[in-house]
C-alpha positions in Angstrom: 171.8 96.7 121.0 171.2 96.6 117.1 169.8 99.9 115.5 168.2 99.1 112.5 167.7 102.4 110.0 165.7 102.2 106.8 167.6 103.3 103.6 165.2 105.6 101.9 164.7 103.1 98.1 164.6 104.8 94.4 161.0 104.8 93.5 160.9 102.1 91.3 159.9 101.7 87.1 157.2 100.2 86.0 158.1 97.0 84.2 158.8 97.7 80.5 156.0 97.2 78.2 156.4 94.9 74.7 154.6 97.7 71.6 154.4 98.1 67.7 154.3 100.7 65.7 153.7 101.1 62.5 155.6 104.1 60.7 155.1 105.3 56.7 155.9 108.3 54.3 155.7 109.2 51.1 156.4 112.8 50.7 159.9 114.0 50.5 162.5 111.7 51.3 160.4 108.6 52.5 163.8 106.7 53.8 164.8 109.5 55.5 162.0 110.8 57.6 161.6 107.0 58.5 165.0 107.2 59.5 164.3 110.4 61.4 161.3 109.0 63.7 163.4 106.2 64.5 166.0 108.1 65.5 163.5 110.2 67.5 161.9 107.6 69.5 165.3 105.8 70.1 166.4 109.2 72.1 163.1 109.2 74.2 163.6 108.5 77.9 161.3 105.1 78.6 161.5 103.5 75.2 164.1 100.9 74.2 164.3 99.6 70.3 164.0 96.2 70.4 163.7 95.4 66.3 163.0 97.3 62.7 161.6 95.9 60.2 163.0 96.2 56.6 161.6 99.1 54.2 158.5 98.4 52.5 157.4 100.3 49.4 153.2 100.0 49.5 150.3 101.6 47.5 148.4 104.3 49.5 145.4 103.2 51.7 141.9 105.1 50.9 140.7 107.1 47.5 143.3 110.2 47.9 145.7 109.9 44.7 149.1 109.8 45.8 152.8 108.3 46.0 153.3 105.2 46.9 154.2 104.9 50.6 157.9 103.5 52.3 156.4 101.4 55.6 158.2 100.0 58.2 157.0 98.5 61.8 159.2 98.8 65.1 159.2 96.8 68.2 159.7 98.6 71.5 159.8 98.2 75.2 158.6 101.2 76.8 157.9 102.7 80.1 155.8 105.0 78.9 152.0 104.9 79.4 149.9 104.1 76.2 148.6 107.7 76.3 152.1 109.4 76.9 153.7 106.8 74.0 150.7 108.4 71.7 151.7 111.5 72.9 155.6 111.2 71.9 154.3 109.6 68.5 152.7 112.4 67.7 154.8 114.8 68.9 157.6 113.2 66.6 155.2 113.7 63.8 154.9 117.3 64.7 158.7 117.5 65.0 159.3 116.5 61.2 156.7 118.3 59.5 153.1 116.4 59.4 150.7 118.2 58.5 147.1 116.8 58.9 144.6 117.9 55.7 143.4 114.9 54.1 142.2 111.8 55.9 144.5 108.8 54.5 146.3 111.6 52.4 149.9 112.2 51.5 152.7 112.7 54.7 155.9 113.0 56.1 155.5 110.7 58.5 152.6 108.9 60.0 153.6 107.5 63.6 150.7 104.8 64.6 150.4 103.3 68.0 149.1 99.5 66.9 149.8 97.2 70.1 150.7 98.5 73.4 151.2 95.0 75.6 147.7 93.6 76.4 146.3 96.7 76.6 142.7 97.2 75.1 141.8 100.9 75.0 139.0 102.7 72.7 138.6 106.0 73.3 138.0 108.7 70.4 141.5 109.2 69.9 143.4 105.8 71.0 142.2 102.8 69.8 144.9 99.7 71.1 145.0 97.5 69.1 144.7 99.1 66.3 141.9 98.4 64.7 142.3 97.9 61.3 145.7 96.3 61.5 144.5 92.9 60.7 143.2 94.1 57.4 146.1 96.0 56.4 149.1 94.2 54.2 151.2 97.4 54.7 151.1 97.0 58.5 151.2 92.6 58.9 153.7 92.1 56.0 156.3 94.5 58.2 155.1 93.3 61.6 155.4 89.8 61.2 158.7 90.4 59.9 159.8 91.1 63.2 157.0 90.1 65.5 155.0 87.0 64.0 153.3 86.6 67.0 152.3 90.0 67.9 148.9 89.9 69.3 145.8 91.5 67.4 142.8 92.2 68.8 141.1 89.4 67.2 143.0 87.5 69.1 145.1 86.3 65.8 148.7 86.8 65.8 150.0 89.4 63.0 151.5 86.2 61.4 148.2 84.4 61.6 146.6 87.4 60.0 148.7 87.3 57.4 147.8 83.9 55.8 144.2 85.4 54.9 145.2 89.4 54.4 144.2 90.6 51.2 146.6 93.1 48.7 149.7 91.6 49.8 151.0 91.1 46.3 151.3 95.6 46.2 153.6 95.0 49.0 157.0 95.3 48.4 160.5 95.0 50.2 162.8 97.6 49.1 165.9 95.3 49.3 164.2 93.2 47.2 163.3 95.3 44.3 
């Protein structure tokens, strides 16, 4: 007679999701606090870096006179829910100093959530994709870099954006200057 016992099984993970972020500072040491958040989000449990683009110097976005800005994008894969991602993001912002006075003002870091697989959420505080990434040199020029076919919510990919994005000539990679 054959007993047969069931093995109790690991609950298992979610599938990893494919994400962007888009990362920029311009207060302090720009290089470094980009550095930082990297380092950061490459220590979180559930999120793997899967590329970095190069540094980008850019003019600041919206009428607050400031410093020009050091952007970069990341790819991840993450386990991590789109909410609980947003979460980390801005915890990591916390973390390193940001301090939030002036819409589009000057910051330590800025952490933005900008694709999170195929996920479409608009809520007051979550918007994926993000929506103004497809008019946003600072964010495409980076993005494409390392994902040219990143999907927008136009249903353009960040390279096919590109080709028509305006203020691209402000955008500068730091290894190149």
């Amino acid at each position: 007679m054959t007993t047969s016992s069931t093995v109790p099984q690991a609950p298992t993970r979610s599938a990893p999701t494919r994400c962007a972020l888009g990362l920029g500072s311009n207060l302090g040491d720009p290089e470094a606090n980009l550095d930082a958040a990297v380092a950061r989000l490459e220590e979180t449990a559930g999120i793997t870096l899967v590329a970095r683009s190069s540094n980008y110097r850019t003019p600041p976005w919206g009428p607050v006179e400031q410093d020009d800005f050091i952007n970069i994008c990341v790819v991840i894969d993450t386990t991590l829910s789109p909410r609980e991602l947003l979460r980390r993001c801005l915890e990591i912002e916390n973390e390193l100093g940001r301090v939030r006075e002036v819409r589009w003002g000057p910051r330590v870091i800025d952490v933005d959530v900008l694709i999170c697989g195929m996920a479409t959420i608009a809520e007051p505080d979550l918007e994926i994709p993000h929506p103004r990434m497809g008019e946003r040199a600072f964010v495409l020029i980076p993005l494409a870099e390392i994902w040219p076919d990143a999907p927008l919510a136009d249903g353009r990919t960040a390279a096919e954006a590109l080709e028509t994005c305006p203020d691209q000539d402000g955008v500068v990679r730091l290894s190149d200057e």
